[in-house]
VOVO-180287 format. One record per residue (C-alpha): x, y, z; residue in three letters; residue number from 0; chain. Coordinates in nm, 3 decimals, padded with zeros to 5 digits. Layout:
N
((X,Y,Z),'ALA',NUM,'A');
...
//
This chain:
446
((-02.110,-03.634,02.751),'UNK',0,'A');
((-02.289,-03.340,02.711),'UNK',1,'A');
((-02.629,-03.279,02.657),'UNK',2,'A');
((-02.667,-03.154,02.297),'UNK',3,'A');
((-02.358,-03.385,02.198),'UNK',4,'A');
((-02.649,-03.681,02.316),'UNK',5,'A');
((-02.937,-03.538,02.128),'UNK',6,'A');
((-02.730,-03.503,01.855),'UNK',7,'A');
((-02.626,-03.865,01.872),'UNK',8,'A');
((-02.964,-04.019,01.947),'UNK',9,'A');
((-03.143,-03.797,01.589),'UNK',10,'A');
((-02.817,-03.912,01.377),'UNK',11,'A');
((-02.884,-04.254,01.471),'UNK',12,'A');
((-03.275,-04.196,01.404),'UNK',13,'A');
((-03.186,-04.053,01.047),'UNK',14,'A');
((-03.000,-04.356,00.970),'UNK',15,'A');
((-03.253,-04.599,01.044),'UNK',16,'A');
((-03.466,-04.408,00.811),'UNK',17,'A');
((-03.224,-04.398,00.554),'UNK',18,'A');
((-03.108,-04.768,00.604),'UNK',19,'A');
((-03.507,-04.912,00.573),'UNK',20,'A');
((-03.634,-05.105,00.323),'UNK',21,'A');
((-03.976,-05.168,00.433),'UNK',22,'A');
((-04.301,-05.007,00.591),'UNK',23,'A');
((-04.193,-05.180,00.892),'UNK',24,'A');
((-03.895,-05.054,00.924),'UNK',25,'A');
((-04.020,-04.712,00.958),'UNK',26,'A');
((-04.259,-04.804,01.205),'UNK',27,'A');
((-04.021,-04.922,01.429),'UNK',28,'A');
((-03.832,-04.567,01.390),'UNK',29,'A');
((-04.133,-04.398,01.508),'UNK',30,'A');
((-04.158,-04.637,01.784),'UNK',31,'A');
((-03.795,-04.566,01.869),'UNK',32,'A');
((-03.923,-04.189,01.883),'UNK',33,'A');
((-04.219,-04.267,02.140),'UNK',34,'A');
((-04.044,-04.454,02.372),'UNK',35,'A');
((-03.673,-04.317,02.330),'UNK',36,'A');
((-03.449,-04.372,02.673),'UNK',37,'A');
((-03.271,-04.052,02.602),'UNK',38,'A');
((-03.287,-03.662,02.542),'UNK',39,'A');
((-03.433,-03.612,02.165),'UNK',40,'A');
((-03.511,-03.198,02.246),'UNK',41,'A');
((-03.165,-02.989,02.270),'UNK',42,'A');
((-03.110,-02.712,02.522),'UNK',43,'A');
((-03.027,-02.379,02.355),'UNK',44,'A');
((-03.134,-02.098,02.594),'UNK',45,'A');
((-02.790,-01.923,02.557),'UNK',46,'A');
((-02.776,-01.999,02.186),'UNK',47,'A');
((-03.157,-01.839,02.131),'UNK',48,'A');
((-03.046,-01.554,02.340),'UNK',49,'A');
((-02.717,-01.465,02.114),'UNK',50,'A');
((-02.964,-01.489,01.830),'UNK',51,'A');
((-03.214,-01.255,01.927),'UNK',52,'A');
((-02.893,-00.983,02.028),'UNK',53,'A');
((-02.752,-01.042,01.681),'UNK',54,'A');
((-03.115,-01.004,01.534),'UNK',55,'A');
((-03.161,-00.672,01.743),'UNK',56,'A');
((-02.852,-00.508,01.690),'UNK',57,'A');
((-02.893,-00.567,01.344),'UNK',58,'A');
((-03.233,-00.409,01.302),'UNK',59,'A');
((-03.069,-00.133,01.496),'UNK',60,'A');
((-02.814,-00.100,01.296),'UNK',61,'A');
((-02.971,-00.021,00.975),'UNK',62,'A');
((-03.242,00.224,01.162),'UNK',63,'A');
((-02.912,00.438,01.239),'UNK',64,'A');
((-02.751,00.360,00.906),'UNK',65,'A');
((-03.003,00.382,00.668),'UNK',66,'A');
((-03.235,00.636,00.866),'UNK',67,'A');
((-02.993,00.895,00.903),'UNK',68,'A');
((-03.043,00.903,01.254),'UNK',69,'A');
((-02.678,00.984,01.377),'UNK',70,'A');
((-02.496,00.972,01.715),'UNK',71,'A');
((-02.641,01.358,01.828),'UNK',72,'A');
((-03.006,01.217,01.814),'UNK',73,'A');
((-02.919,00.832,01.976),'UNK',74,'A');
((-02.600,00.907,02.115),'UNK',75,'A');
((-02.639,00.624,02.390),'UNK',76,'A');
((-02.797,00.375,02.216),'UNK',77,'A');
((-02.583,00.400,01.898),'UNK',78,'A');
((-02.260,00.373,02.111),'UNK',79,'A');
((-02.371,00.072,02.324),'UNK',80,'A');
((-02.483,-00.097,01.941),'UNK',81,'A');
((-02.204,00.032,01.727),'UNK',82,'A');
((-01.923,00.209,01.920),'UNK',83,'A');
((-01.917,-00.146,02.162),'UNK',84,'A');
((-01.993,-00.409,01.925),'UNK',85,'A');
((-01.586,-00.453,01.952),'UNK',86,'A');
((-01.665,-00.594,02.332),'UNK',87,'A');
((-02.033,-00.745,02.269),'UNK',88,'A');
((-02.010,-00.884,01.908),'UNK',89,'A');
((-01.659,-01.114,01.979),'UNK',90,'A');
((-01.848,-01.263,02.283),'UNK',91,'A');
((-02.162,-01.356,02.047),'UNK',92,'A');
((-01.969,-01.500,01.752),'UNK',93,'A');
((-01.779,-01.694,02.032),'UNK',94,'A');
((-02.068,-01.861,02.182),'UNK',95,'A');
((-02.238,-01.987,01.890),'UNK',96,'A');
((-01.890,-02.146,01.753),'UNK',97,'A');
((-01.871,-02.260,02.126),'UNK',98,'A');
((-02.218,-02.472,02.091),'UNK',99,'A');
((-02.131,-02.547,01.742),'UNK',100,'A');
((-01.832,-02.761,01.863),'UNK',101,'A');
((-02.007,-02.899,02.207),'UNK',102,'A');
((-02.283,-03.048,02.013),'UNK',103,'A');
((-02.004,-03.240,01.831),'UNK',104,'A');
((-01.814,-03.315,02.147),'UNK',105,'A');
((-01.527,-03.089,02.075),'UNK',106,'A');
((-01.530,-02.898,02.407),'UNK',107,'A');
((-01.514,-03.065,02.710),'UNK',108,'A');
((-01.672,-02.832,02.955),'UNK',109,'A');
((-02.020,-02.757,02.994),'UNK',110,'A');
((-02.203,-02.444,02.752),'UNK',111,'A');
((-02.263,-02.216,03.064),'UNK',112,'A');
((-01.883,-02.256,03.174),'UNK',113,'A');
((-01.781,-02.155,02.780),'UNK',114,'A');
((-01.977,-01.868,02.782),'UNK',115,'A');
((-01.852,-01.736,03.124),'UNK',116,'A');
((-01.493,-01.854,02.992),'UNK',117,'A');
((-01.557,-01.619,02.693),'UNK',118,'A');
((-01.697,-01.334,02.869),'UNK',119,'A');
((-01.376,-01.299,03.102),'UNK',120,'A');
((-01.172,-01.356,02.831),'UNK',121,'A');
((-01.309,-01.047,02.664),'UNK',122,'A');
((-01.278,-00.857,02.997),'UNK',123,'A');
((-00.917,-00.950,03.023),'UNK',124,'A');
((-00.836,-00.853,02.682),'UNK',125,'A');
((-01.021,-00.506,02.736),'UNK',126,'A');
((-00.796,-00.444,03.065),'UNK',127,'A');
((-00.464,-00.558,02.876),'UNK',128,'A');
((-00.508,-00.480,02.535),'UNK',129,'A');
((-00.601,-00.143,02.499),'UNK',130,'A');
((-00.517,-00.118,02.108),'UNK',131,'A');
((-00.776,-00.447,02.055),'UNK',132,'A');
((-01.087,-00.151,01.973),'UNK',133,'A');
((-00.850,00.043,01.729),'UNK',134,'A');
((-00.717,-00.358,01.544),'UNK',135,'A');
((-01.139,-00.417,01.555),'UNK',136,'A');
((-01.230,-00.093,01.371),'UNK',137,'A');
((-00.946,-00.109,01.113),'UNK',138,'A');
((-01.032,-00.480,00.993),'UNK',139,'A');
((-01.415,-00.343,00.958),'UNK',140,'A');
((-01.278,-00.100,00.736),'UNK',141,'A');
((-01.065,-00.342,00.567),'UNK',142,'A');
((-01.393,-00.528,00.542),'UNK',143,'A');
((-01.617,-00.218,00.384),'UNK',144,'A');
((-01.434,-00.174,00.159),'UNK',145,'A');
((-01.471,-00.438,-00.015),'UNK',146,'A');
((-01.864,-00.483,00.037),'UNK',147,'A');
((-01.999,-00.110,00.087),'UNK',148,'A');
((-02.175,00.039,-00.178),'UNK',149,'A');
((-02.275,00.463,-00.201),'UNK',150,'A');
((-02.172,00.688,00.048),'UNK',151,'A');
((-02.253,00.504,00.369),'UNK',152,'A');
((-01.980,00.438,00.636),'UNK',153,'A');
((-01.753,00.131,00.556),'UNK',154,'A');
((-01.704,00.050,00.886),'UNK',155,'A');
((-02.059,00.044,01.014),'UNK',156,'A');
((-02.179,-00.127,00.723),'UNK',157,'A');
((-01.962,-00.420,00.743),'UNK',158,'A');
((-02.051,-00.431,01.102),'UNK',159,'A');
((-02.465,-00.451,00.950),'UNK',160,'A');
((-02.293,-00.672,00.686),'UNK',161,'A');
((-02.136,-00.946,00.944),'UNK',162,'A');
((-02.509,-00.924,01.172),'UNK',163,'A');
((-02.711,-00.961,00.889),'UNK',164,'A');
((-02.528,-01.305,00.787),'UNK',165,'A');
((-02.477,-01.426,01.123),'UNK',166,'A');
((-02.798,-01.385,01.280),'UNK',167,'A');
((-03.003,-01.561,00.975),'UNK',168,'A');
((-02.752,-01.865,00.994),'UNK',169,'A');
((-02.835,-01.912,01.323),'UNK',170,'A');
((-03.182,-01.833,01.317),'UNK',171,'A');
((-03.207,-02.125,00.997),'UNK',172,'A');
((-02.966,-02.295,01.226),'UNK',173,'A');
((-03.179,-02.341,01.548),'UNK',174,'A');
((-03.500,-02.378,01.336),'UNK',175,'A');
((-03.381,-02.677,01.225),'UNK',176,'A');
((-03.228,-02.809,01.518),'UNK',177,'A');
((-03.603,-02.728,01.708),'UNK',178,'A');
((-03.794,-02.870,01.404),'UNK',179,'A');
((-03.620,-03.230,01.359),'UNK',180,'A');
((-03.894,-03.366,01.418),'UNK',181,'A');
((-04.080,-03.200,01.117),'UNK',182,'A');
((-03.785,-03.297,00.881),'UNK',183,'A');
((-03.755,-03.652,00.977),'UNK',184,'A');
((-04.137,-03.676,00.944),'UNK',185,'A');
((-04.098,-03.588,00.591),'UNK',186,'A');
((-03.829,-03.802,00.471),'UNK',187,'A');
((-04.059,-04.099,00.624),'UNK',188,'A');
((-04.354,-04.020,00.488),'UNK',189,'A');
((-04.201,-03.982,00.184),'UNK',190,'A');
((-03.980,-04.347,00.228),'UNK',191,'A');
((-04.331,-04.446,00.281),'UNK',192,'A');
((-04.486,-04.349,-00.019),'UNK',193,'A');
((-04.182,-04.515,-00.229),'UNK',194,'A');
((-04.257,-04.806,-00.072),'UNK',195,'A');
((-04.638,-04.820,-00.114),'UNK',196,'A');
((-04.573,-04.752,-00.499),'UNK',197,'A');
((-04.294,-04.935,-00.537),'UNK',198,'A');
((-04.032,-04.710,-00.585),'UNK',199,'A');
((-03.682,-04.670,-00.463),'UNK',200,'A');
((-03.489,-04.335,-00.482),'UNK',201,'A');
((-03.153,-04.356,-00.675),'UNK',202,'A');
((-02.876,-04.214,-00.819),'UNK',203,'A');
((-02.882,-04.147,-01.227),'UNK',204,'A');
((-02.694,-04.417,-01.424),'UNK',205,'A');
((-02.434,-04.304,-01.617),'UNK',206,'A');
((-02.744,-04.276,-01.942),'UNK',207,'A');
((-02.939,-04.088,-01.727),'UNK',208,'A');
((-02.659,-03.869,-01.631),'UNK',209,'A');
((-02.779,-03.473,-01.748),'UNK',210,'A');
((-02.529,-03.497,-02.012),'UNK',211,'A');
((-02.603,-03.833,-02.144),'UNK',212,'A');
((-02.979,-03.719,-02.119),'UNK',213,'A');
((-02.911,-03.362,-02.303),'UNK',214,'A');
((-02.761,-03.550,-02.589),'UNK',215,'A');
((-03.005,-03.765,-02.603),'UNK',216,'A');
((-03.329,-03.557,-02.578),'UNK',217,'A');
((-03.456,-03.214,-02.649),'UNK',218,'A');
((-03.659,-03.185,-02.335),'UNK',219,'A');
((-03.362,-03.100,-02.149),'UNK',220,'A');
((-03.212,-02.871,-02.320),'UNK',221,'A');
((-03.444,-02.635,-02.143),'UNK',222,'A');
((-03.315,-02.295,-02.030),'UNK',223,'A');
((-03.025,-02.086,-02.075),'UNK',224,'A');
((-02.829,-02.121,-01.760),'UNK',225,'A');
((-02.783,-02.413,-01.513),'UNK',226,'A');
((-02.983,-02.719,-01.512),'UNK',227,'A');
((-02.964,-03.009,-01.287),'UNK',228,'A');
((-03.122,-03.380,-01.187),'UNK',229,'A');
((-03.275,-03.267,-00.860),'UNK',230,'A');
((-03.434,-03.654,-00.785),'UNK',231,'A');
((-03.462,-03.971,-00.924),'UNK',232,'A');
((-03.680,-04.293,-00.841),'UNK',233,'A');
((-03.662,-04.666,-00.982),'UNK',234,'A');
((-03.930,-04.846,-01.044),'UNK',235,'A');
((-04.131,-05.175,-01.229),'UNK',236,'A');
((-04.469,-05.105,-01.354),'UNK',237,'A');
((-04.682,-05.491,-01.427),'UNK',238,'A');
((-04.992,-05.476,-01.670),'UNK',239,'A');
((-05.194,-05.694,-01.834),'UNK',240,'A');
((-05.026,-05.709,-02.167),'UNK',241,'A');
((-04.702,-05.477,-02.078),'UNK',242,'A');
((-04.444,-05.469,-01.788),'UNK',243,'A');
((-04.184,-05.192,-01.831),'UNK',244,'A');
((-03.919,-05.065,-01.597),'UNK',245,'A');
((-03.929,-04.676,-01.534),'UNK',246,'A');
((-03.766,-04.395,-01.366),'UNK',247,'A');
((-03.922,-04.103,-01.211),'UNK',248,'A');
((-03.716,-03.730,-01.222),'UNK',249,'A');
((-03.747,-03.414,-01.102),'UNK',250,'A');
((-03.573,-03.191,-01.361),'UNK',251,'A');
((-03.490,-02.860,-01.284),'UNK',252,'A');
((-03.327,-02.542,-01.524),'UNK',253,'A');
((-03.261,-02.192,-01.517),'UNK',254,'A');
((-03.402,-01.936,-01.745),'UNK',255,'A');
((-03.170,-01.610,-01.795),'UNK',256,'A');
((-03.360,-01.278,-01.882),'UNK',257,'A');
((-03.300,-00.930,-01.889),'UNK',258,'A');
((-03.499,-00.725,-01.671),'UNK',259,'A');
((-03.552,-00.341,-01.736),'UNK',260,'A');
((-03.681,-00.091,-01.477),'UNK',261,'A');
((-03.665,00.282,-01.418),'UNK',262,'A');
((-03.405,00.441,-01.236),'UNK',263,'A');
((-03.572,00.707,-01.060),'UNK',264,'A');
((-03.402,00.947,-01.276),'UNK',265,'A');
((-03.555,00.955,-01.601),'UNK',266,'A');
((-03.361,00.666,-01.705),'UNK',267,'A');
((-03.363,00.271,-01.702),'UNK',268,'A');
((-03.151,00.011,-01.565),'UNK',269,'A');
((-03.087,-00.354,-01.665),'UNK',270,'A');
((-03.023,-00.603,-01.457),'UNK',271,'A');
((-03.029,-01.020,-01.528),'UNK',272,'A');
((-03.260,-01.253,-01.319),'UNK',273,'A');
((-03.214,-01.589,-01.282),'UNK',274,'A');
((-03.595,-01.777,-01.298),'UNK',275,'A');
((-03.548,-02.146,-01.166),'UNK',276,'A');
((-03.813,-02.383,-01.327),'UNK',277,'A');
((-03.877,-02.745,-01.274),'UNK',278,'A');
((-03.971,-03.039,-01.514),'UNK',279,'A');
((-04.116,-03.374,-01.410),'UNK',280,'A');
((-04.112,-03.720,-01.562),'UNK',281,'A');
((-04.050,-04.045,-01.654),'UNK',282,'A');
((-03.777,-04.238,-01.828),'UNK',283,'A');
((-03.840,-04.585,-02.032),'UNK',284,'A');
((-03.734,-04.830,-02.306),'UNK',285,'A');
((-03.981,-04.798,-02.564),'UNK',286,'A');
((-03.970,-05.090,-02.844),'UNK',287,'A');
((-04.279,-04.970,-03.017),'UNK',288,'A');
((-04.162,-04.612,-03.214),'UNK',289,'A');
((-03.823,-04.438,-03.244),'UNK',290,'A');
((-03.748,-04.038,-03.354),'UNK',291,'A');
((-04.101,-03.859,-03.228),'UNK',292,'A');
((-04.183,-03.543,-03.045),'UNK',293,'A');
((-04.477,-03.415,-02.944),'UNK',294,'A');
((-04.488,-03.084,-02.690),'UNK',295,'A');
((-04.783,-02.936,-02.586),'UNK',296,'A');
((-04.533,-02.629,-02.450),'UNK',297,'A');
((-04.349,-02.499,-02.740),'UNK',298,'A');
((-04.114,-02.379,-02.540),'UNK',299,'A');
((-03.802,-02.628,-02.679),'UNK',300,'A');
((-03.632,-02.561,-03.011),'UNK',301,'A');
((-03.650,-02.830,-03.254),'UNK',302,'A');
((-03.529,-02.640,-03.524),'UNK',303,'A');
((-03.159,-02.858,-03.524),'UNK',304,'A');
((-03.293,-03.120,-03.368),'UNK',305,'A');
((-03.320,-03.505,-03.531),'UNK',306,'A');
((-03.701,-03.421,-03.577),'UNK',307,'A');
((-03.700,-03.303,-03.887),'UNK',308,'A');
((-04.048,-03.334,-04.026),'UNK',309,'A');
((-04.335,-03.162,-03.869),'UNK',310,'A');
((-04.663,-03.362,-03.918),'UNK',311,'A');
((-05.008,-03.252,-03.819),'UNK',312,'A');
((-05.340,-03.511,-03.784),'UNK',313,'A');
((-05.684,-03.464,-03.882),'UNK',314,'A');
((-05.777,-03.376,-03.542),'UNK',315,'A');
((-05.793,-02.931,-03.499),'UNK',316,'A');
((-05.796,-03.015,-03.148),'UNK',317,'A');
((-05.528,-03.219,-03.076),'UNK',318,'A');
((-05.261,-02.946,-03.340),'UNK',319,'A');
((-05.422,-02.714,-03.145),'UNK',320,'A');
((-05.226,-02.829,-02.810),'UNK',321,'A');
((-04.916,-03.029,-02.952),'UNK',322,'A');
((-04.673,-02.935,-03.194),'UNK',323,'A');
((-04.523,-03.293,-03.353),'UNK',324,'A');
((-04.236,-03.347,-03.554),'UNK',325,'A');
((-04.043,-03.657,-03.636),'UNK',326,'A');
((-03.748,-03.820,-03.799),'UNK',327,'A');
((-04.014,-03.946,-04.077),'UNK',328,'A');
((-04.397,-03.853,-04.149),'UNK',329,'A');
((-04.449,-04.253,-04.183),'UNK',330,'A');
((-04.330,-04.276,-03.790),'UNK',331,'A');
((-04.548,-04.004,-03.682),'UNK',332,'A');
((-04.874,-04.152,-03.903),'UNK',333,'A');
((-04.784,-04.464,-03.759),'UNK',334,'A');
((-04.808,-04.335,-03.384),'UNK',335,'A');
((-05.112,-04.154,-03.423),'UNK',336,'A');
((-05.400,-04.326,-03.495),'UNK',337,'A');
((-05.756,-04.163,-03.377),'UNK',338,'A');
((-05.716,-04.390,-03.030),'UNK',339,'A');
((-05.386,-04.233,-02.953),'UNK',340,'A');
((-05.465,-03.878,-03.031),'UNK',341,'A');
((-05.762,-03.908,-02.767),'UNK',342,'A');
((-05.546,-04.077,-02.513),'UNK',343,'A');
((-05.287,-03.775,-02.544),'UNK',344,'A');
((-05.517,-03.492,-02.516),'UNK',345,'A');
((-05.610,-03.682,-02.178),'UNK',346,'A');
((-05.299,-03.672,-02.090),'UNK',347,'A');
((-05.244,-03.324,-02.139),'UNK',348,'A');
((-05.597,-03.249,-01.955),'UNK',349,'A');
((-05.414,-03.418,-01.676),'UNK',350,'A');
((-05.088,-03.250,-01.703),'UNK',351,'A');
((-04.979,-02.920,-01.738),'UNK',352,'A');
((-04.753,-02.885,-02.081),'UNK',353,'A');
((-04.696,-03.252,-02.168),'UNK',354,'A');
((-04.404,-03.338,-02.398),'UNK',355,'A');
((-04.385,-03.717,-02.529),'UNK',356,'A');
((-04.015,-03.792,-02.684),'UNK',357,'A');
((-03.900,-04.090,-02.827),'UNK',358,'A');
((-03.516,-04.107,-02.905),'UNK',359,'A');
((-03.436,-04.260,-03.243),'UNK',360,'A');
((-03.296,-04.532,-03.013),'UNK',361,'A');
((-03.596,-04.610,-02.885),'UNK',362,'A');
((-03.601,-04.397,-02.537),'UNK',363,'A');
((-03.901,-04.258,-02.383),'UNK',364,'A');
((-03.894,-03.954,-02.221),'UNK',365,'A');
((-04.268,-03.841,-02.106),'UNK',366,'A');
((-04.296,-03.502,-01.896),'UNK',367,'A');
((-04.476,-03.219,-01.773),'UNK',368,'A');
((-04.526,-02.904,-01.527),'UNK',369,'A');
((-04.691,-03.109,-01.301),'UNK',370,'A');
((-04.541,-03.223,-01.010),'UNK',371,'A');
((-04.563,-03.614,-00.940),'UNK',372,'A');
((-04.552,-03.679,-00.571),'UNK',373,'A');
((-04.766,-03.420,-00.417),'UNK',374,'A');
((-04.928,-03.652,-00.152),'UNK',375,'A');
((-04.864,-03.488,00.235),'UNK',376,'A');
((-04.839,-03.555,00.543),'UNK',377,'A');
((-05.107,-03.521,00.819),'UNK',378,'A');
((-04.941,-03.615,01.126),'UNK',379,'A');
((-04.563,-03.577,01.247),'UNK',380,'A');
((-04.321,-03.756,01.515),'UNK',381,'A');
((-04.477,-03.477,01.723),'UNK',382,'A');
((-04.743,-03.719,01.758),'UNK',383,'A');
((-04.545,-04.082,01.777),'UNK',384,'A');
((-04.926,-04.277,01.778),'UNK',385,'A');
((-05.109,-04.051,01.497),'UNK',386,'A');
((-04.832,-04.087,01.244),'UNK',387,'A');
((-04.767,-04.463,01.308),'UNK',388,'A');
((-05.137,-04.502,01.230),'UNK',389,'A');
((-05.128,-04.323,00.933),'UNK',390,'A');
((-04.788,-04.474,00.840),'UNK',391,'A');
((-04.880,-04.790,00.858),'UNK',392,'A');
((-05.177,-04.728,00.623),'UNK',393,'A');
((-05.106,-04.724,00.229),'UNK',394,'A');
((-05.009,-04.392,00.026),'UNK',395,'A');
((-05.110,-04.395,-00.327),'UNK',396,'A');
((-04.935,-04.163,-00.566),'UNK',397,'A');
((-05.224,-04.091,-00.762),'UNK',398,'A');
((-05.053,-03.877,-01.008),'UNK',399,'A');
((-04.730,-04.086,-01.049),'UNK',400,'A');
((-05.008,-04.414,-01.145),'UNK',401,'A');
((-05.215,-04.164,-01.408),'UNK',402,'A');
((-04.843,-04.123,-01.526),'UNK',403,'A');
((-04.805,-04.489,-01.550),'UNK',404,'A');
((-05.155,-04.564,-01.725),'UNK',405,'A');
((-05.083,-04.313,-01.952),'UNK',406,'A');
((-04.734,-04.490,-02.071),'UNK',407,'A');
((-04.904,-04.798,-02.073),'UNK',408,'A');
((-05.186,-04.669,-02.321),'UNK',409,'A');
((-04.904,-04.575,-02.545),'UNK',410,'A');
((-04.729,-04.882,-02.559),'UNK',411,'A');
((-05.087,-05.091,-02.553),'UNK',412,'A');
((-05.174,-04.845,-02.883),'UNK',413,'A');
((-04.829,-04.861,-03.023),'UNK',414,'A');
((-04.778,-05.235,-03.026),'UNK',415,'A');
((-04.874,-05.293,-03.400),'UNK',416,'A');
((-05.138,-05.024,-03.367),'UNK',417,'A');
((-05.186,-04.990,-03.739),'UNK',418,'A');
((-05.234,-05.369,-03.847),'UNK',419,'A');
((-05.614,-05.455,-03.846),'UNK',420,'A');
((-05.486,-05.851,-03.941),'UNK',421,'A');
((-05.143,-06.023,-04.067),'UNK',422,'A');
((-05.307,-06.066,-04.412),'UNK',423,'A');
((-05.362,-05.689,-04.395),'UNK',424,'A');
((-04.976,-05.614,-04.295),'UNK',425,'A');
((-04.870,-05.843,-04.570),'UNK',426,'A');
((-05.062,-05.658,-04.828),'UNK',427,'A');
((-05.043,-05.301,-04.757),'UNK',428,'A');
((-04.728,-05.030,-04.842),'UNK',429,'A');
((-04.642,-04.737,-04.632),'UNK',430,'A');
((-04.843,-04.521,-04.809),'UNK',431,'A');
((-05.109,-04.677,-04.783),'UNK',432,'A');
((-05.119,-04.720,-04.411),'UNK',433,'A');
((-05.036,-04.356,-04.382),'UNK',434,'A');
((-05.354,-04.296,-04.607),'UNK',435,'A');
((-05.590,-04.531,-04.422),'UNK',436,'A');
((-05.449,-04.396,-04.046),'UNK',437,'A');
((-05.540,-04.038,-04.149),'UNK',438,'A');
((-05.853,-04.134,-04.267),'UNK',439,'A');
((-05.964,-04.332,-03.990),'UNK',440,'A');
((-05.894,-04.039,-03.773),'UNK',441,'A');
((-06.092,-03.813,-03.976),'UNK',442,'A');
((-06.355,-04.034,-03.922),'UNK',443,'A');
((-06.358,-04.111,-03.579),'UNK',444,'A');
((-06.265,-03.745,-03.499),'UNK',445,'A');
//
């Protein structure tokens, strides 16, 4: 077996033990693996790295004499060997890095330095006996400007800059990768870690937290004008004093379309459409204590069509001064915010950056922000086996993901029959009258 077809082996089986854990331990014993592995865990690229840094200097060549205007009469030499040859050299490159592409997956059975001198004869012998191979080269680069070239620059040499521009940053994000494993895996433990500190456990979006099931059901994402997607989800059980819930974490993520004008250089302007990405984070729950209620601190979300139909605004300048509420009913929203709730949202939005609050009309909460949950990070890596088992096997708190979770709680603790001061009291008093007495108390106490 060859040597890059083992290292290959022995970090695939490493990944899976990661992704097969289901306790602290479990990754310790992965970065014990790592310390005390039998086998290679580094792979051997030298020939690889050297095809990379020819493909990365013939490209930078290539658009000097391109782009520069510096022609064959000034770099005659130079330009041939890079341009005029790149039918010998460039066939030989491409070659090799397929070549280690299929020995690392054990497709070859000779050894990498055999391949490449296999490859390099091949190419001699095909120079020798096939004397129309240069002309065949040059015609499919022209074949192949024409279809990418733009202006008035040479179609063949700019598909040959074309093809070295692609292949050298593949394999440049290629054998970064490969070299960095370490880095990666470190990552996806730490952050296994951290699930299992908090007691969380990534998963895949039932079919009601699906993006379309979610769309339908809430206004918060129905963000942006392009594509949007569920980048990440986590499960998870929060226990309080009076309230346990179930929750899930997501990291939401949409595209913003916008028209972009700039001067041409001519006196005129150009358009052009950019694509912003943006991303949205927060927590999904059942909520039993309110139904059809929005409150976003953002503004960014039209509610015009939306179920919310009444806007409603408290006694409280400060708190209208961040969120904009509206709500199937002006009793629901009264209801919800009574002078203890309004002070535990604007904490909330002092800790997040544009908070919304939803709650469906069936009873679905939907709390998010800007602010990204889980921005705990590493300090050590498998690059040190004995510093990152120590601070493994410590404990991770997501701080921001638990001022999440006190916040919900607050809301539920507030919402449970937050407007009854005794049952004789609910007996007694109308809607109206509640509304009434839960503006006034927040005039009060505000």
């Amino acid at each position: 077996m060859q040597h890059n077809q083992k290292v290959a082996q022995h970090i695939a089986k490493l990944r899976s033990d990661v992704d097969a854990a289901t306790s602290q331990d479990d990754l310790l014993e992965v970065i014990t693996q790592v310390k005390h592995h039998p086998g290679p865990l580094d792979y051997r690229d030298k020939i690889t790295h050297s095809v990379k840094w020819l493909l990365i200097s013939a490209c930078v060549l290539c658009i000097f004499f391109i782009f520069m205007r510096l022609w064959y009469e000034q770099v005659e030499p130079l330009a041939k060997l890079v341009i005029d040859d790149s039918c010998y050299w460039l066939p030989v490159a491409l070659s090799t890095l397929l070549a280690s592409f299929c020995h690392e997956r054990g497709w070859l059975p000779v050894p990498m330095v055999v391949s490449f001198t296999l490859l390099v004869a091949a190419m001699a012998l095909v120079t020798i006996y096939v004397p129309e191979w240069p002309e065949a080269y040059w015609t499919a680069l022209r074949i192949f400007g024409y279809v990418i070239s733009v202006g008035e620059i040479d179609n063949q040499q700019f598909a040959l800059w074309f093809i070295l521009i692609i292949t050298s940053s593949i394999t440049w994000v290629w054998l970064d990768y490969r070299a960095n494993w370490r880095k990666h895996l470190s990552d996806k433990i730490f952050l296994c870690d951290a699930l299992f500190n908090n007691g969380l456990k990534q998963t895949k979006p039932a079919p009601e937290d699906k993006l379309d099931a979610l769309v339908k059901q809430f206004a918060e994402f129905r963000r942006g004008s392009g594509t949007r997607d569920i980048e990440q989800m986590f499960a998870g059980q929060y226990q309080g004093e009076q309230h346990s819930f179930n929750y899930k974490l997501y990291h939401f993520q949409y595209t913003i379309k916008r028209t972009q004008t700039s001067s041409d250089g001519n006196g005129g302007y150009k358009t052009k459409t950019v694509h912003e990405h943006r991303d949205r984070y927060g927590m999904l729950l059942d909520f039993p204590f309110a139904n059809g209620l929005c409150l976003d601190a953002e503004d960014e979300v039209k509610l015009k069509d939306s179920v919310y139909a009444e806007k409603y605004q408290t006694e409280s300048n400060a708190f209208n001064d961040i969120y904009r509420v509206q709500a199937c009913d002006k009793l629901t929203a009264a209801r919800f915010l009574t002078p203890a709730m309004i002070e535990t949202l604007l904490d909330l939005n002092r800790n997040f950056i544009s908070p919304m609050v939803e709650i469906a009309p069936d009873g679905r909460l939907c709390i998010a922000s800007t602010s990204k949950l889980i921005i705990e990070k590493r300090k050590h890596s498998l690059a040190k086996p004995d510093e990152f088992y120590q601070e493994i096997a410590g404990h991770t708190e997501l701080k921001r993901v638990q001022k999440l979770l006190a916040a919900v709680y607050e809301l539920m603790r507030l919402s449970d029959n937050n407007f009854v001061r005794n049952p004789k009291e609910s007996v007694n008093l109308n809607p109206l009258t509640q509304i009434k007495n839960s503006e006034n108390n927040a005039h009060v106490s505000l």
